[in-house]
C-alpha positions in Angstrom: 0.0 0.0 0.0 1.3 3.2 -0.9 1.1 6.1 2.4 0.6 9.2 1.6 2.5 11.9 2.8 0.7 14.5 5.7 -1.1 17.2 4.3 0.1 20.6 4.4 -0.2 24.1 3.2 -2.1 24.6 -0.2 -0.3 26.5 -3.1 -3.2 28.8 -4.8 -3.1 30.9 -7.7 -5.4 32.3 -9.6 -5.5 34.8 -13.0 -8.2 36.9 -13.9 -8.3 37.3 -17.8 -10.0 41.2 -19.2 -12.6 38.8 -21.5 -14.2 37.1 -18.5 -12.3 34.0 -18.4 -10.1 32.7 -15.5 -7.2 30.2 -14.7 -7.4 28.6 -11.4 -6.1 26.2 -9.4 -4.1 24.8 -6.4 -1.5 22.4 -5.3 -1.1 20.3 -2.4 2.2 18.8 -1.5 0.9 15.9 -1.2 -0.2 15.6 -5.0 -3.5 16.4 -4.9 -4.6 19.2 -7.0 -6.9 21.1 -9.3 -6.5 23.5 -12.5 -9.4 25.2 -14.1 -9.9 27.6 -17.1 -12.6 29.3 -18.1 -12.8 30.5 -21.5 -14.5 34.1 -22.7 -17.2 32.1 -23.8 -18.2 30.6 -20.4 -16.7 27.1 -21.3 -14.9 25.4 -18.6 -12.4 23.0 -18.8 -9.6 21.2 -16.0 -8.4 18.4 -14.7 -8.3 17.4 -10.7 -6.3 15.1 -8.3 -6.8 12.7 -5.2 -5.8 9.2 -3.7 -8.4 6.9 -3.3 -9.5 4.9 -0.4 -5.9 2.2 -0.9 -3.7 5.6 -1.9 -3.8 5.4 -5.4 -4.4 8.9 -7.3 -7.1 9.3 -9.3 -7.2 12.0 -11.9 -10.2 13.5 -13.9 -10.6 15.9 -16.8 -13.5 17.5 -17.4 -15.1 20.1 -19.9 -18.6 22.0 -19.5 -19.8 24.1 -22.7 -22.2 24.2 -25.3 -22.4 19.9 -25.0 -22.9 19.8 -21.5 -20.6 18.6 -18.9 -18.2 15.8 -19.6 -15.5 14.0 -17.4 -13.1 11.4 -18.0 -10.7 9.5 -16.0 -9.6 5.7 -16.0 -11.3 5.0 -13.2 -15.0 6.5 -14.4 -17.0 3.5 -16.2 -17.1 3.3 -19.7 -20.3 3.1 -21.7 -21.3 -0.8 -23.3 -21.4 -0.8 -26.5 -24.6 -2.0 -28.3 -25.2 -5.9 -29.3 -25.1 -5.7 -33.4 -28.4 -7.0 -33.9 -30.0 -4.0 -31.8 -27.7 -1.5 -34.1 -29.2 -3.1 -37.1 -32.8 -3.3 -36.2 -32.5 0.8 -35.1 -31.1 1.1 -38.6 -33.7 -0.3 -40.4 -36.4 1.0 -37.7 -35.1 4.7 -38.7 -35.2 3.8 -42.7 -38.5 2.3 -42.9 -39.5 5.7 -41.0 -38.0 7.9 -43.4 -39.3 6.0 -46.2 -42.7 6.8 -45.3 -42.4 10.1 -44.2 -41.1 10.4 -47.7 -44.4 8.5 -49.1 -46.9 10.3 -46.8 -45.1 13.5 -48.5 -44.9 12.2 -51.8 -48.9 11.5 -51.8 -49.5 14.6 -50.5 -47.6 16.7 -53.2 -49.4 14.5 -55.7 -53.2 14.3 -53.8 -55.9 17.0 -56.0 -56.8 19.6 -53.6 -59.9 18.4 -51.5 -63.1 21.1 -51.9 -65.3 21.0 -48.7 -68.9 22.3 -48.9 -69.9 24.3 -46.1 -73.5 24.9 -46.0 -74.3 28.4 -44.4 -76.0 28.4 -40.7 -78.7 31.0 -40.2 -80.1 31.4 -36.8 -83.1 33.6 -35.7 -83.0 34.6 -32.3 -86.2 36.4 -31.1 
């Protein structure tokens, strides 16, 4: 088992950009750690450092922006890929659907233009 060493003072710093943005971050001496940046368009992105429960580090990177948030790291699960016949049958799920969207369009564009008789509604009120 790996021992850490004690923790002690923190080693800041920070930088204030004139667009918005920002660099951040800190150093422990005993590893762990954090650096952010935050771009002038309010996208973030950084990484961060700890030891697990046995003493192992863990690291993770992470981005947040226009496609949400998103963080890797070895340790984070991956997803499972698909079984091949469910990638197929969404395949040919998703044709057939455009095929008749395309016939339900192409009937349309083709169809005579319907004439509906409306027979006028008098009332007497007295």
């Amino acid at each position: 088992m790996i021992r850490r060493p004690p923790r002690s003072t923190l080693f800041p710093y920070t930088t204030l950009f004139r667009s918005g943005g920002y660099n951040y971050g800190y150093v422990s001496a005993d590893g762990q750690g954090k650096n952010e940046i935050r771009g002038a368009d309010g996208s973030v992105a950084g990484t961060y450092t700890y030891f697990d429960p046995t003493g192992l580090p863990v690291q993770v990177s992470y981005s947040a922006g226009p496609h949400g948030f998103q963080a890797s790291g070895a340790h984070l699960p991956q997803p499972v890929p698909l079984p091949e016949a469910n990638v197929r049958a969404t395949a040919a799920h998703m044709a057939a659907k455009a095929a008749a969207a395309a016939a339900a369009a192409a009937k349309a564009a083709t169809a005579p233009p319907q004439t509906v008789a409306v027979a006028p509604t008098f009332a007497i009120l007295g």
